[in-house]
C-alpha positions in Angstrom: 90.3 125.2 182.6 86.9 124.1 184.0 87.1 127.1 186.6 87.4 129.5 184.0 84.4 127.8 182.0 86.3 127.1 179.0 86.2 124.0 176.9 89.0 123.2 174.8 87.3 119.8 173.0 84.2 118.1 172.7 83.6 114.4 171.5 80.6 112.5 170.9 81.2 108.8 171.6 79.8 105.9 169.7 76.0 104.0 171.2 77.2 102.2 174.7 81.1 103.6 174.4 82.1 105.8 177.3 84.8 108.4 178.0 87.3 106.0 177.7 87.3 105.8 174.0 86.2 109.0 173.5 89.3 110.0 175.7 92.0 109.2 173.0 89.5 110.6 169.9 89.5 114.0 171.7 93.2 113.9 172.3 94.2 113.4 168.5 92.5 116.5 167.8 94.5 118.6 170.3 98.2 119.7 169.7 99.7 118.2 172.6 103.6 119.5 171.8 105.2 119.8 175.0 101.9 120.0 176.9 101.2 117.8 180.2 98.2 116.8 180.0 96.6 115.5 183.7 94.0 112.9 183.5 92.2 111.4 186.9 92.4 107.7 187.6 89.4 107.4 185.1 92.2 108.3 182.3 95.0 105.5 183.5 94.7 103.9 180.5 97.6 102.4 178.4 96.0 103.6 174.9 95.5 107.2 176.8 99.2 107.2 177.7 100.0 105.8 174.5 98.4 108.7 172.5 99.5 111.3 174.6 103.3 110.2 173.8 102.6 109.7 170.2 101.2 113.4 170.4 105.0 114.5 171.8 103.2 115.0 174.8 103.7 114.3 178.5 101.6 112.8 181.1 100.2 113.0 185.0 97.9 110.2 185.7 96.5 109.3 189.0 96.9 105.5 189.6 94.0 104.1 192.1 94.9 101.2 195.0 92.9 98.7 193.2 95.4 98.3 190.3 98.0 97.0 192.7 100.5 95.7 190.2 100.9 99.2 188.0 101.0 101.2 191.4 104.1 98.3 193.0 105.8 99.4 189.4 105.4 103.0 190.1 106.7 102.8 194.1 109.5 100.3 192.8 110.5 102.7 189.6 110.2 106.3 191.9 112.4 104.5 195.2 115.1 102.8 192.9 115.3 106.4 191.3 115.8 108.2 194.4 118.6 105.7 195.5 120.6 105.9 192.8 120.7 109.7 192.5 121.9 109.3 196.5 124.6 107.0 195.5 126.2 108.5 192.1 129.8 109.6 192.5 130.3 111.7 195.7 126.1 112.2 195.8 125.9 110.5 199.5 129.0 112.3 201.2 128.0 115.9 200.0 124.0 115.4 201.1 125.3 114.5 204.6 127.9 117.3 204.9 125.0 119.5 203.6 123.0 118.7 206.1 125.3 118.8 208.6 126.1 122.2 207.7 122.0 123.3 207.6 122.3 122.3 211.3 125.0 124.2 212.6 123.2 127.1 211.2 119.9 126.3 212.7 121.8 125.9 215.8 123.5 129.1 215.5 120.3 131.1 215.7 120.8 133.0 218.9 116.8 134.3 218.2 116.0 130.5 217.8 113.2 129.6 220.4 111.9 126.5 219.5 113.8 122.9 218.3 115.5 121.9 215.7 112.9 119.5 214.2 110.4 123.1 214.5 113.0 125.4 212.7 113.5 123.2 209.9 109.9 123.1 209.2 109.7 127.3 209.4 112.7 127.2 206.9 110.7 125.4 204.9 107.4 127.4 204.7 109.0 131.0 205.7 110.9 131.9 202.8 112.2 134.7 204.9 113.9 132.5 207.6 116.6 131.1 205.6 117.9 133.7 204.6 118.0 135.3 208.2 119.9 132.1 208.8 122.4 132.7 206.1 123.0 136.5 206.1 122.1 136.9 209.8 120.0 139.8 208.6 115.9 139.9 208.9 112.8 139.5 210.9 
């Protein structure tokens, strides 16, 4: 919004308050239904957060390396997540026979002239490429 030049709220804080405070004011005055509101690491705040969820609204805020404990609570909360999605039900055995199957057909590319570790990477920034790989057709 600040490249476009528009300012969506405004709040004058209080003698030697800061943004802080001010932070949660201006946020009560904003319909935050379904909006994600991004703060810097200035805004990681529990009474921030707080008002945000009471406003039915969801939240992106930067976390800096000198609040250690809250950033081992995020690592620990993100990796136990992505573990247990690998492990649920049949989760582990399809990724690996997907996989295995994305590699056959990087190694079937007969136009192929660089590794596999190389044509994994194109796949993923060359939206084209995959689906050379699949229907054999492009380029």
């Amino acid at each position: 919004m600040s490249e476009a030049g528009l300012v969506i709220g405004q709040c004058k804080t209080e003698g030697k308050s800061n943004e802080i405070t001010a932070v949660p004011e201006l946020l009560k005055m904003l319909d935050l239904r379904g909006a994600t509101v991004t703060i810097d690491a200035m805004g990681c705040q529990t009474q921030i957060a707080k008002t945000i969820i009471e406003g039915d609204g969801n939240y992106l805020i930067s976390a800096k390396d000198n609040q250690l404990t809250l950033r081992k609570d995020i690592e620990k909360t993100c990796a136990e997540a992505d573990d247990a999605r690998h492990r649920a039900g049949n989760t582990a055995q399809n990724l690996a026979t997907l996989r295995h199957f994305a590699l056959n057909i990087l190694r079937g590319d007969k136009d192929r002239k660089v590794g596999v570790a190389n044509s994994r990477r194109r796949a993923g920034f060359d939206r084209r490429y995959p689906d050379k790989l699949v229907t054999g057709v492009g380029e």
